[in-house]
N, C-alpha and C positions, 0 to 999 in steps of 0.2 A: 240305855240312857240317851235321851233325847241333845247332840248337842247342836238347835239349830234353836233360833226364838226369832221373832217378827218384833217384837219390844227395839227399836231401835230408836232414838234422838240424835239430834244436832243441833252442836252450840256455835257460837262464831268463831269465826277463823282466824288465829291469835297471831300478829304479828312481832318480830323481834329483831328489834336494827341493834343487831353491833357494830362495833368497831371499824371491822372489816366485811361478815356479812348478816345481811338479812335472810331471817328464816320466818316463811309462812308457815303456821302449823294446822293441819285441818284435827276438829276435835268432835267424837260422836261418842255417844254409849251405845253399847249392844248387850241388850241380858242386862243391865245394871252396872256393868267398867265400862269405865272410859278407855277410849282406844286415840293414839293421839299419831298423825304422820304429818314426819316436817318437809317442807320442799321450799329450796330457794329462790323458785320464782313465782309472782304471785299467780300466772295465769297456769303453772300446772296445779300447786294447789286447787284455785278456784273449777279446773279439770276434774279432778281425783276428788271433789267435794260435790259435784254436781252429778257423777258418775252414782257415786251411793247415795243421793239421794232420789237420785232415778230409779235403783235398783228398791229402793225403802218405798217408792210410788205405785212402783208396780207391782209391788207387794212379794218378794223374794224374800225367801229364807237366809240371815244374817247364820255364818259358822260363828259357835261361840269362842269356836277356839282360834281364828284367824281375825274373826270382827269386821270380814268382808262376803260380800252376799255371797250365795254358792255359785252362783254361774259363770261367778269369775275363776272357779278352779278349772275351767275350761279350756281358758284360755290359756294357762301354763302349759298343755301341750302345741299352742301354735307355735311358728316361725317368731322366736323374739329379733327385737331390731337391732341387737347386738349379733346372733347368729347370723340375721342377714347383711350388717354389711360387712363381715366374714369371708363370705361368701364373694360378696360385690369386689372387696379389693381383690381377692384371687381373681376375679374372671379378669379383672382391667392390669393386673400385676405385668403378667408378658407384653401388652404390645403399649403400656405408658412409659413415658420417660421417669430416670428419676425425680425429676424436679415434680414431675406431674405427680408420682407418687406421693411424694411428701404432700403438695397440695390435697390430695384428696384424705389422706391422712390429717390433715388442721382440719378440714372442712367435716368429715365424720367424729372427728374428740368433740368438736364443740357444740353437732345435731346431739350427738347421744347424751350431752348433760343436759339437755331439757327434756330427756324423754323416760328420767330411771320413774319405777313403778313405785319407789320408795327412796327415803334415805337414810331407813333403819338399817343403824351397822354398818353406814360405808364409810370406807376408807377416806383419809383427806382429800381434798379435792387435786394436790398433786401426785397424791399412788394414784387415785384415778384415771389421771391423762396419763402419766410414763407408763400405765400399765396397755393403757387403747394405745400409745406408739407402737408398743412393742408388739399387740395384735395386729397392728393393720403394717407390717412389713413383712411380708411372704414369704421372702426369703428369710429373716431372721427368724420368726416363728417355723418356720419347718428344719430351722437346724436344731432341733430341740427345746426341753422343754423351758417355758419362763424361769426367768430370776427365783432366787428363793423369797426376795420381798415384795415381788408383785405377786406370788400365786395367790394370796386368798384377796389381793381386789379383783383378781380376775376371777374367782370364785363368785366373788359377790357382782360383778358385769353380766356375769352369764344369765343372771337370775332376775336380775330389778332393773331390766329396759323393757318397755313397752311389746307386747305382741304385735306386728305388724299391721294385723287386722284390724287394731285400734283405728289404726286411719280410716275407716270405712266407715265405722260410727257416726250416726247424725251427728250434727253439733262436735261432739268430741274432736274428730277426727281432723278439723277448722280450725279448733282449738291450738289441736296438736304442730299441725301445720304452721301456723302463724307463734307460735313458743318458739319454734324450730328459725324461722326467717329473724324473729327477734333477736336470735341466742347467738346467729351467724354475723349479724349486723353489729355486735356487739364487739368491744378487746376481752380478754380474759380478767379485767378489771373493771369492766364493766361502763368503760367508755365507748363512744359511735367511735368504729373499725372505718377505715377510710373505706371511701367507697370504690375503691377497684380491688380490695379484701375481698368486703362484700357480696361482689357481683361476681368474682372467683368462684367464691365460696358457695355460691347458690344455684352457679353452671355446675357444681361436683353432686350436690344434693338432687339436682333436679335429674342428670343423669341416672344418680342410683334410684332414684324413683320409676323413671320411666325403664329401668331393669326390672325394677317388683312389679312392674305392670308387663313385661315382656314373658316374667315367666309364672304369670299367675297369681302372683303374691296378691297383690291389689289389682282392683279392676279398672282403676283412672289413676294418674297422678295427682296426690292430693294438694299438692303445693299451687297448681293450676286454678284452686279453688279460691286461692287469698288473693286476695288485692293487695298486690307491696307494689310498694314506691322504689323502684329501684332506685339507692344512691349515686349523686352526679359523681363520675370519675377523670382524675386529673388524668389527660391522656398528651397534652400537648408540653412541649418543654418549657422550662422557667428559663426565660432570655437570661436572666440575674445571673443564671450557674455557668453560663458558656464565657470561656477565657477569650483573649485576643491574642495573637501572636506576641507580642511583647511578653505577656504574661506566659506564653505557653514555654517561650526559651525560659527566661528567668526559673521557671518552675525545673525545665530539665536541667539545667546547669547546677540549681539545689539540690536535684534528685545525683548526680555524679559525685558533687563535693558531699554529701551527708556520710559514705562511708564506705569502705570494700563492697558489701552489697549492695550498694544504693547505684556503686557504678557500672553494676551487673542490669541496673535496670532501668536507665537510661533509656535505652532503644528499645526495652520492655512497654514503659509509658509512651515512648516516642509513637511506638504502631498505632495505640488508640488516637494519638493528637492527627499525628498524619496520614494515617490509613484506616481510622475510623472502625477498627479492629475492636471488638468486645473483649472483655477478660478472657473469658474462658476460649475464643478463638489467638488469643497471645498465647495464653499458656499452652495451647498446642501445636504451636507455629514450629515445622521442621524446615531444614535447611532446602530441603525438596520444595517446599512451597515456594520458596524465594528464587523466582525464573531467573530473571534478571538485577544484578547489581553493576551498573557498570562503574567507571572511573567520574564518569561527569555526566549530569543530566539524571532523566528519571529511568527507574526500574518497574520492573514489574512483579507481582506476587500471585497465585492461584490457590485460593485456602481448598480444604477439603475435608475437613473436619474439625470438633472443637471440642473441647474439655469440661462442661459444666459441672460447678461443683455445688450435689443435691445434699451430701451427707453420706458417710458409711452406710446406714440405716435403709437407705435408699436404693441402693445401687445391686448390678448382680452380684458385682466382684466384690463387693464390702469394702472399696476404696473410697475415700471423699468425692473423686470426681471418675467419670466413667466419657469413655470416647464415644463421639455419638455423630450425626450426620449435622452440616450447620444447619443453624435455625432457618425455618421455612422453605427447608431443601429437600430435596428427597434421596436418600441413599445411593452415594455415588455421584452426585452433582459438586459441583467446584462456584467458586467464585472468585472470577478475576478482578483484579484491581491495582490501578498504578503506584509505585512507591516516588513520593516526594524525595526530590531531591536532596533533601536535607536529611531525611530519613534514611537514605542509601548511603547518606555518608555516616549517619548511626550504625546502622548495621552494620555496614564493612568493617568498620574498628571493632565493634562487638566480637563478631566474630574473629576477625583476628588476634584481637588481645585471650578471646574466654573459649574458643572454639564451638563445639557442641557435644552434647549432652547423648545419654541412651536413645538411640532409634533417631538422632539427627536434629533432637528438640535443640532448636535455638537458646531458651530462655532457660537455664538449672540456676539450683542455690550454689554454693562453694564447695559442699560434696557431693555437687553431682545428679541431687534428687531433683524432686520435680519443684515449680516456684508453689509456694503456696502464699496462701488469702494474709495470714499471719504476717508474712514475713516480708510483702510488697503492699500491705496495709499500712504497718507500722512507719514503713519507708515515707508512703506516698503522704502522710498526714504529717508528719517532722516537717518533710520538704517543705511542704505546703507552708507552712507557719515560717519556714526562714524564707522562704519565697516571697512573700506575699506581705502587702502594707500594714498595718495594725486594721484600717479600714477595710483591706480587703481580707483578712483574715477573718474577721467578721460577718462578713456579710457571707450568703450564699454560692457565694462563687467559687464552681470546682470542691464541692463538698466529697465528691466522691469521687473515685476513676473514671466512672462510665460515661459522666460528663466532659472527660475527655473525643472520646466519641462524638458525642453532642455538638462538642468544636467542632469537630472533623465537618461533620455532616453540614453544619451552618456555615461554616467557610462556602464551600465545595457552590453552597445553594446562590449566597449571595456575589460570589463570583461569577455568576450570570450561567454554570452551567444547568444546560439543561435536564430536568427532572426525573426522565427516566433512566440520564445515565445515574445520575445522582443514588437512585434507588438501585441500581444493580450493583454499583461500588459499595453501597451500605447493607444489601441484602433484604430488601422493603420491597413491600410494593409502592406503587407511586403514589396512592389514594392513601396509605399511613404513612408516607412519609410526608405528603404536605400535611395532613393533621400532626402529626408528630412537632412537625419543626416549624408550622406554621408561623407563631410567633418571634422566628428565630429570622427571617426574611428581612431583610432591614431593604429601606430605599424604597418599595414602593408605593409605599402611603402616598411620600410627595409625586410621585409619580401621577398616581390615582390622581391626587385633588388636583395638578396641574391639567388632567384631561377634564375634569369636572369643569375646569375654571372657562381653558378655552370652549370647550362646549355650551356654556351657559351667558360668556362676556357678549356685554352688544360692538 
């Protein structure tokens, strides 16, 4: 029994806006049925519809039992783009951070949903993504086998992404490419992702691209092919978020009186205001770091490491946050920096009243564990709100901790010191730390235009 026929048609490609989403459906007959594949966005349909009609041009034999030309059953023995970036996160799993991990991890959930072959039979669009977390974390995938509710979306992953070869394709492969930048550009709601998501998100793609070219897979990086507009990214601070000293006591004195906790974290908040300390370099702040406290006057501190918190999921140890070298450091390098006076008078009580924690950590909760995100979030957004005027509670100022920081650094700058200590106290180079803080500069505007004036008066 013959089951192949060239009798092939096509009708147009039927659109359907719900609620929540839109589905393209492409629609052909082969043999006499109608064969109908839906896909969410409009450029892989119009892909997957151009595809079979290339194949109908060139005069290829339609299976009658699939409804797709034969030469496409070829292609189910290549490298699909779900096996390869399998593949890709193992190779970068060892020597990425957690955090890096999770990034690459958002950046491949959301290439791979512009690139399924179909979306016959797939799972919702959220077994989908928990099912690609839980492939693209190394470690949790090798401690055995998935969930009992993710196995059959991962059945169906395995099967309906793209061959990789697809990118090689005239035309197609452009297509595919530019679906892909569109889909990154995107939230998972299908709003424009700000643009330093974005631009993340397209350093991780463009990596694993230029992997399938390092080992064969493809012969060029196809993403090189599209012209994208990279999105402007917010990279300098918003002056509006940085406190002033008035505001910064007010704020710690709300952070003491809010509660037994809130008094534990006092000199927690204090290190970002006045030593311009990151979260996760507080939460790992041991008593060893802290050189000098004296009686009167400044101290000194030598960080050495810092705590970032990527997620379980992420990490080798399966903890929220993993010890790592600080940012822009390299394994083994410290960073000195002076303790305000006011802060040494933080500290000394701190420790005195709460002592220290397992392995000498300055900052624990009440029994003992480590500070967590929960429980110095909760603090620091109460405080805020008794802290702060109805006007200033409103507005953007100090929305978050790290804007603590933000102070730090912008004090330090328009206090007239100079830049490159500035960046070695805050762990920067000097060239992002004036972009960073640029706007944060006060004074020399007038400056500037008083030289302009004498310059220019007769």
């Amino acid at each position: 029994m013959n089951n192949t026929t060239y009798d092939v048609r096509f009708w147009k490609t039927k659109t359907y806006k719900g609620k929540k989403v839109t589905t393209h459906t492409v629609r052909w007959v082969v043999g006499g049925k109608e064969r109908k594949e839906p896909f969410r966005a409009a450029a892989q349909a119009e892909s997957f519809r151009a595809r079979l009609m290339t194949a109908a041009r060139a005069g290829e034999a339609f299976d009658l039992g699939t409804g797709l030309p034969l030469s496409w059953r070829r292609e189910e023995s290549a490298l699909s783009w779900y096996a390869f970036t399998v593949a890709y996160v193992d190779i970068k799993w060892p020597y990425a951070s957690p955090n890096h991990r999770r990034g690459i991890a958002e950046a491949l959930t959301d290439a791979t949903e512009a690139l399924f072959t179909s979306e016959s039979g797939a799972p919702s669009r959220d077994v989908c993504r928990a099912a690609l977390r839980w492939t693209y974390s190394t470690r949790v995938r090798n401690n055995g086998g998935p969930p009992a509710d993710l196995s059959e979306a991962l059945r169906w992953l395995e099967q309906h992404t793209i061959p990789l070869t697809a990118f090689n394709e005239p035309g197609k492969g452009a297509v595919l490419a530019r679906g892909v930048l569109d889909r990154i550009s995107r939230t998972k709601a299908g709003e424009l992702a700000a643009g330093n998501t974005a631009n993340r998100k397209r350093m991780v793609l463009n990596n694993a691209m230029e992997y399938a070219r390092e080992i064969g897979a493809l012969p060029a990086n196809p993403l090189k092919a599209v012209k994208w507009t990279r999105p402007r990214t917010l990279t300098a601070v918003d002056p509006r978020t940085v406190i002033n000293i008035e505001q910064a006591r007010r704020f710690l004195t709300s952070v003491r009186k809010h509660s037994g906790r809130g008094e534990r974290m006092e000199a927690f908040f204090g290190c970002m205001y006045y030593a311009a300390l990151r979260p996760e370099e507080v939460v790992d702040l041991r008593r060893t770091h802290l050189v000098s406290l004296p009686d009167d006057g400044w101290g000194e501190m030598r960080l050495t490491n810092a705590e970032p918190r990527a997620g379980s999921r992420w990490t080798n140890s399966g903890q929220p946050r993993e010890r790592r070298a600080l940012k822009h450091r390299a394994e083994g390098e410290t960073r000195p920096l002076p303790i305000h006076p006011e802060l040494v008078a933080l500290l000394r009580a701190h420790l005195k009243r709460f002592g220290t924690g397992p392995d000498g950590r300055v900052f624990v909760g009440p029994r003992g564990g480590q500070m967590t995100d929960r429980a110095y979030l909760k603090v620091f957004h109460e405080a805020r709100a008794a802290a702060f005027t109805m006007e200033e509670a409103a507005s953007p100022l100090m929305e978050v901790p790290y804007t603590l920081r933000h102070a730090a650094v912008s004090t330090w700058l328009n206090a007239g010191v100079p830049a490159p200590q500035v960046a070695e106290w805050a762990g920067h180079s000097v060239d992002v730390l004036l972009r960073v803080y640029a706007k944060c500069i006060h004074g020399q505007q007038a400056e500037a235009m008083r030289r302009i004036w004498d310059a220019t008066k007769l």
